[in-house]
Every structure is written in structure tokens, then in C-alpha cells.
N, CA and C atoms as an extended XYZ file, in Angstrom:
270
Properties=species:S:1:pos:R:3:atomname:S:1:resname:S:1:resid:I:1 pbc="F F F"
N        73.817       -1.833     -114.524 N   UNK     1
C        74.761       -2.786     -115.079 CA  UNK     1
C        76.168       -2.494     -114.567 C   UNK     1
N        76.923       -3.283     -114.848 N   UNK     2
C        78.507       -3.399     -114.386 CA  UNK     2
C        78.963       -2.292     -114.996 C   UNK     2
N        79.185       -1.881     -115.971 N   UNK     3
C        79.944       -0.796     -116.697 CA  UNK     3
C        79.202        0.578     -115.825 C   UNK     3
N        78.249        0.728     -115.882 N   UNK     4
C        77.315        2.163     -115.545 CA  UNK     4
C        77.944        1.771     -113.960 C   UNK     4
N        78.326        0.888     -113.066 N   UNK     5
C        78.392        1.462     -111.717 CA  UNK     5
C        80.068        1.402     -111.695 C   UNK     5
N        80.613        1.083     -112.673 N   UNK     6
C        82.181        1.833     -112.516 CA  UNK     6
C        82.328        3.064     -112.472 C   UNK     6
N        81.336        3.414     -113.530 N   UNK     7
C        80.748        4.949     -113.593 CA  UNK     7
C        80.703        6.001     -112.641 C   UNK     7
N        80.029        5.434     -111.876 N   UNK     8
C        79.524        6.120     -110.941 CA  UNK     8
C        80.489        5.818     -109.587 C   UNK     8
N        81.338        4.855     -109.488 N   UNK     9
C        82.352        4.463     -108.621 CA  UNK     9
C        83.081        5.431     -108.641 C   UNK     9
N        83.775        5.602     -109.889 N   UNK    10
C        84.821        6.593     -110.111 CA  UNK    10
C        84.880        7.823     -109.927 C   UNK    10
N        83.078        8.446     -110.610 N   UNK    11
C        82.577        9.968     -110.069 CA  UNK    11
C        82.283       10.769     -109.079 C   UNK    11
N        81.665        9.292     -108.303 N   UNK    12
C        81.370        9.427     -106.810 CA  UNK    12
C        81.956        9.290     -105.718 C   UNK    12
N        82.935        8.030     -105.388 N   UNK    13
C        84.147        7.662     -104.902 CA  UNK    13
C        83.053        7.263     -103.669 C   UNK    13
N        81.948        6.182     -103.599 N   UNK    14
C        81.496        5.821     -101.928 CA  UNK    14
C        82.407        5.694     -101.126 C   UNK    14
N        81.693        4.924     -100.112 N   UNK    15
C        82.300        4.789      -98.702 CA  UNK    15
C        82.618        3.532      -98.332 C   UNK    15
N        80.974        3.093      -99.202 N   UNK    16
C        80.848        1.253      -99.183 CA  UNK    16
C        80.132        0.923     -100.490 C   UNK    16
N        80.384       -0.246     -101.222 N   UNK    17
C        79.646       -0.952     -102.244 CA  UNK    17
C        78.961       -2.024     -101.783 C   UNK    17
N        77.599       -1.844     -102.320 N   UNK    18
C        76.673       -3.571     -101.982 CA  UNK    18
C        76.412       -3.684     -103.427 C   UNK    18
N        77.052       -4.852     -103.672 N   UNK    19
C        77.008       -5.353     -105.057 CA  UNK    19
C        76.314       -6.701     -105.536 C   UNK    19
N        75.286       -6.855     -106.246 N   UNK    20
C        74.596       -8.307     -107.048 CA  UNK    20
C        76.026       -8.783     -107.407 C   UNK    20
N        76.281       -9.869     -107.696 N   UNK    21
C        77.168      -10.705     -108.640 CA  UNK    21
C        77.056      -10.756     -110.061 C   UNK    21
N        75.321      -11.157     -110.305 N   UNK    22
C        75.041      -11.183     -111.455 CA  UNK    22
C        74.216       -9.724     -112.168 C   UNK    22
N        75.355       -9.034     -112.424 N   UNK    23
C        74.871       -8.086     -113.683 CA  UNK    23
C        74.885       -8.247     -114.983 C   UNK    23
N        74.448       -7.177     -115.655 N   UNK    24
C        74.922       -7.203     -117.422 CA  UNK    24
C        75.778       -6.510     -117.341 C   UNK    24
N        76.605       -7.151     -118.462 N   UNK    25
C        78.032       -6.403     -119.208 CA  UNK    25
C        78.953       -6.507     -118.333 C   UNK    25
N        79.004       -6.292     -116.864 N   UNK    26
C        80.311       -7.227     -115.979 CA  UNK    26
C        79.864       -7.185     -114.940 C   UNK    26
N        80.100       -8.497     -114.465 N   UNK    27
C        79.555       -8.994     -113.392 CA  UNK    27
C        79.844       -8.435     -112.303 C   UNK    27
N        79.572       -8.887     -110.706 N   UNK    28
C        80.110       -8.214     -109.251 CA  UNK    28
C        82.206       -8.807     -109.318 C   UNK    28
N        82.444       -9.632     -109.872 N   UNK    29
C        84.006      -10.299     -109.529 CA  UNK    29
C        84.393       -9.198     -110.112 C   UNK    29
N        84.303       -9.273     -111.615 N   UNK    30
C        85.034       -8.584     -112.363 CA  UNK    30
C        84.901       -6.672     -111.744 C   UNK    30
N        83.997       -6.132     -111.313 N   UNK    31
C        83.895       -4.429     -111.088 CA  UNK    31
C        84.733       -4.613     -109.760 C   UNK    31
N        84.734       -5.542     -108.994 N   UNK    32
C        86.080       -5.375     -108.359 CA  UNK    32
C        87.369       -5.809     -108.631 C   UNK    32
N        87.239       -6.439     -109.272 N   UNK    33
C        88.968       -6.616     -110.051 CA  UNK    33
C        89.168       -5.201     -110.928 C   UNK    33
N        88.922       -4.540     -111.471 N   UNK    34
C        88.894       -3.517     -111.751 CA  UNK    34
C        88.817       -2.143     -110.716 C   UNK    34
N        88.524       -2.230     -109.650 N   UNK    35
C        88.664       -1.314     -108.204 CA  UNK    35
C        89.535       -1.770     -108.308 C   UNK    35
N        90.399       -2.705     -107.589 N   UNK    36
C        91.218       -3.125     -106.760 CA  UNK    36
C        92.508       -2.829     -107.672 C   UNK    36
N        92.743       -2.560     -108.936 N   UNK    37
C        94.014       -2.504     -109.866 CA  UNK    37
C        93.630       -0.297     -109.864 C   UNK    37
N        92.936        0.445     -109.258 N   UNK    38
C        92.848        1.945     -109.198 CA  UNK    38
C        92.940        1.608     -107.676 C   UNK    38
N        94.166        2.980     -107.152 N   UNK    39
C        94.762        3.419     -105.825 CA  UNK    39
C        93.631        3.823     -105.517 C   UNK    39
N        92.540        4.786     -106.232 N   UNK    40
C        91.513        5.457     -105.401 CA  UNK    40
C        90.385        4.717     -105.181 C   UNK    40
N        90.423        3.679     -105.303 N   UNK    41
C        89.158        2.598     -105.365 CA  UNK    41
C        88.882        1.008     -104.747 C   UNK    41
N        90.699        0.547     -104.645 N   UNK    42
C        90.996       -0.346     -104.125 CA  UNK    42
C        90.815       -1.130     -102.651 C   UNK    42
N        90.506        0.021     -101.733 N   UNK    43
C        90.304        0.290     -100.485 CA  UNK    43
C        88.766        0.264      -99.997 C   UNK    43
N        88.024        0.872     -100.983 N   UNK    44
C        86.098        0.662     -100.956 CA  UNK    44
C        86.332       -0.563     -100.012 C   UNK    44
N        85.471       -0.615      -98.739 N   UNK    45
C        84.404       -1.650      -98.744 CA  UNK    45
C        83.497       -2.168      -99.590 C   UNK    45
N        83.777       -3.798      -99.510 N   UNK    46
C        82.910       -4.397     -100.879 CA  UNK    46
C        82.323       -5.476     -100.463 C   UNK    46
N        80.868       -5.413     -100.215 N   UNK    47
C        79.792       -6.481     -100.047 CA  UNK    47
C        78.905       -7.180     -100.826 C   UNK    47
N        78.976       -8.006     -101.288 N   UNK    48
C        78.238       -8.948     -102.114 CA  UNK    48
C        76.847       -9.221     -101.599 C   UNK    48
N        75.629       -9.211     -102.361 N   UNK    49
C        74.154       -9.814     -102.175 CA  UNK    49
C        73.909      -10.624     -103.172 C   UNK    49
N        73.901      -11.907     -103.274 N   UNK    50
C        73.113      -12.522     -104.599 CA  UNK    50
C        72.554      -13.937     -104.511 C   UNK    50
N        72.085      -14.569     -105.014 N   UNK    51
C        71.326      -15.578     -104.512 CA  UNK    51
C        72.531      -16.865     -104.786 C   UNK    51
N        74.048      -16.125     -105.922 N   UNK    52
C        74.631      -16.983     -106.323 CA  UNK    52
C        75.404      -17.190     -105.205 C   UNK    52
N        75.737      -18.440     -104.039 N   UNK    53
C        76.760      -18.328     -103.555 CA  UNK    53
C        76.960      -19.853     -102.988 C   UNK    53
N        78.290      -20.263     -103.542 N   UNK    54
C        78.440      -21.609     -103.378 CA  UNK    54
C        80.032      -21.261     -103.357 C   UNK    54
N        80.588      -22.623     -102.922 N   UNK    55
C        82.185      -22.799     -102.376 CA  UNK    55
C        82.881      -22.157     -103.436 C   UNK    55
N        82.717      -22.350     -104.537 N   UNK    56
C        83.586      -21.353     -105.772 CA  UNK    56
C        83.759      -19.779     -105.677 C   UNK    56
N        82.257      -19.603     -105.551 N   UNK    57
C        81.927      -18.391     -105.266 CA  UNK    57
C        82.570      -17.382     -104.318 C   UNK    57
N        82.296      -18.075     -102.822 N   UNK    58
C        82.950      -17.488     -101.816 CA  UNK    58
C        84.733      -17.681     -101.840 C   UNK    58
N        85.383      -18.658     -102.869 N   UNK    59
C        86.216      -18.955     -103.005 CA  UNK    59
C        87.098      -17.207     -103.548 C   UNK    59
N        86.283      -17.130     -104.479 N   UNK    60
C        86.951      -16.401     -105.323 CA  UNK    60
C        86.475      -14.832     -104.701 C   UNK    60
N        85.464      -14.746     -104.111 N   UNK    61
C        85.136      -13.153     -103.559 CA  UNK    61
C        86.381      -13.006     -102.646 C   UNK    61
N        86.576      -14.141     -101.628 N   UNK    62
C        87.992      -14.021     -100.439 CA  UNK    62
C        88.982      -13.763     -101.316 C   UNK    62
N        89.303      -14.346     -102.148 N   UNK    63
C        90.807      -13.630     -103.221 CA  UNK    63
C        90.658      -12.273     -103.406 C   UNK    63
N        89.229      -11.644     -103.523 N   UNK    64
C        89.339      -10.922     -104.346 CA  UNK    64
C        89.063       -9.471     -102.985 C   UNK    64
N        89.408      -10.054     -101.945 N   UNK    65
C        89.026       -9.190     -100.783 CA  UNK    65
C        87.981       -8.153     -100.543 C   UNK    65
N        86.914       -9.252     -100.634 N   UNK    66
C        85.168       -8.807     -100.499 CA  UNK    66
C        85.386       -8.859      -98.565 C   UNK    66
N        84.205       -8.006      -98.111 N   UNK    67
C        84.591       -8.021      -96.714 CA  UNK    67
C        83.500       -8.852      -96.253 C   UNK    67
N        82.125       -8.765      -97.254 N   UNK    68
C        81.255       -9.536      -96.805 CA  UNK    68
C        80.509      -10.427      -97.866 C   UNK    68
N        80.175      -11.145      -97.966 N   UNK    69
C        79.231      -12.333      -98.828 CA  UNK    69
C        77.880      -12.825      -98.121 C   UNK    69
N        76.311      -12.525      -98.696 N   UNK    70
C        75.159      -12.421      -98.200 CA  UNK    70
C        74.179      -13.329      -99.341 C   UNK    70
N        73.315      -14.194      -98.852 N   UNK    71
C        72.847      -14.864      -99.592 CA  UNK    71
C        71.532      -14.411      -99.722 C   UNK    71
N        71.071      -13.922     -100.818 N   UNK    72
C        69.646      -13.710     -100.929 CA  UNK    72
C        68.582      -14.747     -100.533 C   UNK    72
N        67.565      -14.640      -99.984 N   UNK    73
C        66.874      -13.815      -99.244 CA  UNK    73
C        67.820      -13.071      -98.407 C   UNK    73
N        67.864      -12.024      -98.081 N   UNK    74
C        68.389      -11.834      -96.559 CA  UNK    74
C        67.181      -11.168      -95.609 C   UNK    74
N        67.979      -11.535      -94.029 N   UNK    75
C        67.218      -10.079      -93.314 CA  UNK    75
C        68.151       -8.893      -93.270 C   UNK    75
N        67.077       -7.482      -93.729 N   UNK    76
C        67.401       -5.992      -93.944 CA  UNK    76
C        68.501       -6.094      -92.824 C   UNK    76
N        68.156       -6.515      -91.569 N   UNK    77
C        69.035       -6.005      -90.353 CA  UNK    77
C        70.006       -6.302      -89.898 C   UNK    77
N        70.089       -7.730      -90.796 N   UNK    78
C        71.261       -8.376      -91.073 CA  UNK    78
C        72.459       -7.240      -91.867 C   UNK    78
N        71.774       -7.075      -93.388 N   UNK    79
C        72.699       -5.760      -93.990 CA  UNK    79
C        73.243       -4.296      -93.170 C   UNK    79
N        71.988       -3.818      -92.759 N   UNK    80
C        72.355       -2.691      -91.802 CA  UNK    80
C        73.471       -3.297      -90.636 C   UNK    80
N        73.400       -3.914      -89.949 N   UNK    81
C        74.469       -4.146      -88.823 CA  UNK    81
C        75.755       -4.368      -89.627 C   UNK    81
N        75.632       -5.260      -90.965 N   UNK    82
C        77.069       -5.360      -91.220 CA  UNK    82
C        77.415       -4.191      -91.958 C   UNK    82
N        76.761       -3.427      -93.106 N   UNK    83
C        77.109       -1.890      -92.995 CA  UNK    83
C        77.707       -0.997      -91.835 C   UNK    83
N        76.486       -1.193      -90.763 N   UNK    84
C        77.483       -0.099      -89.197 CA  UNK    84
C        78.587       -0.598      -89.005 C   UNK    84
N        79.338       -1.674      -89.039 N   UNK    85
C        80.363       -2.673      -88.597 CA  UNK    85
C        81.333       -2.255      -89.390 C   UNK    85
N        81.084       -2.254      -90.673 N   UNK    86
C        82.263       -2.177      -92.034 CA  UNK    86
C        82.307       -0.452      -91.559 C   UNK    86
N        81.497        0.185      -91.393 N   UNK    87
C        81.873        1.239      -91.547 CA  UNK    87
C        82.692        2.092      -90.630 C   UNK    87
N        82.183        1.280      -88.881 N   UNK    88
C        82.761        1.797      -88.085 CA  UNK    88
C        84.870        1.362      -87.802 C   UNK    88
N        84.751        0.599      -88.763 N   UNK    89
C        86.422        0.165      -88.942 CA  UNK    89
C        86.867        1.186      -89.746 C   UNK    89
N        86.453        1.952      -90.497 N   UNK    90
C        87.058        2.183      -91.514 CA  UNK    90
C        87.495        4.018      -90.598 C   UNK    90
């Protein structure tokens, strides 16, 4: 759920996040609006997977400076390449 991977955001500090949209208790928008207001967290790479994704959607992930947006189904190799990509910028 949303609350348990702030959790673990904060304890762990990744490299990159692949995040559902739709969790319990707070969704994918909101656990990054909440990164993005912490100096040590703001900076994560943040990739979205969910089946939800329509013009609103992608509307509001670009505000919210998601680097990538992925529509479920995906292909795996699709994720892996844009993982090597995000990562090799960083």
C-alpha cells in the first residue's frame, strides 16, 4: 500500500521507483507529491505502471515530474530498457 512504501522510501532511499497508481491508503500521485516536498527523495526516479492511463492522467504525472508513464499490459523489455536509460542519466 501507499503508506507502507513511503516507508520503505524513506528507510531505504532507492535509486528508482516503479509505481501502480492505484493503491490502498494513497495512491501513486499522491506518494509522489509527498517525495517531491522531502530534499532526500525529491530527485528518485519515478515510473508509473497501471492500466489507469488517460489524458488526465498523464496530465497530472508530467506536473508531477514522473519520468516515465507505462500502460499495463506491458512488454518486460520495454521496462528494463527504460530502467537502463533512467538510470544511466542519473
Amino acid at each position: 500500500d501507499g503508506e507502507k512504501a513511503i516507508e520503505i522510501i524513506l528507510s531505504d532511499s532507492p535509486d528508482l521507483i516503479v509505481s501502480e497508481i492505484m493503491l490502498p491508503k494513497m495512491d501513486g500521485f499522491l506518494i509522489r507529491e509527498k517525495l517531491l516536498l522531502n530534499s532526500n527523495t525529491k530527485n528518485i526516479p519515478y515510473i508509473f505502471l497501471s492500466y489507469l492511463k488517460d489524458e488526465n492522467t498523464v496530465k497530472r504525472a508530467s506536473k508531477l515530474g514522473v519520468n516515465y508513464y507505462i500502460k499495463k499490459p506491458f512488454m518486460i523489455s520495454e521496462l528494463i530498457g527504460i530502467v537502463q536509460n533512467t538510470m544511466k542519466k542519473e
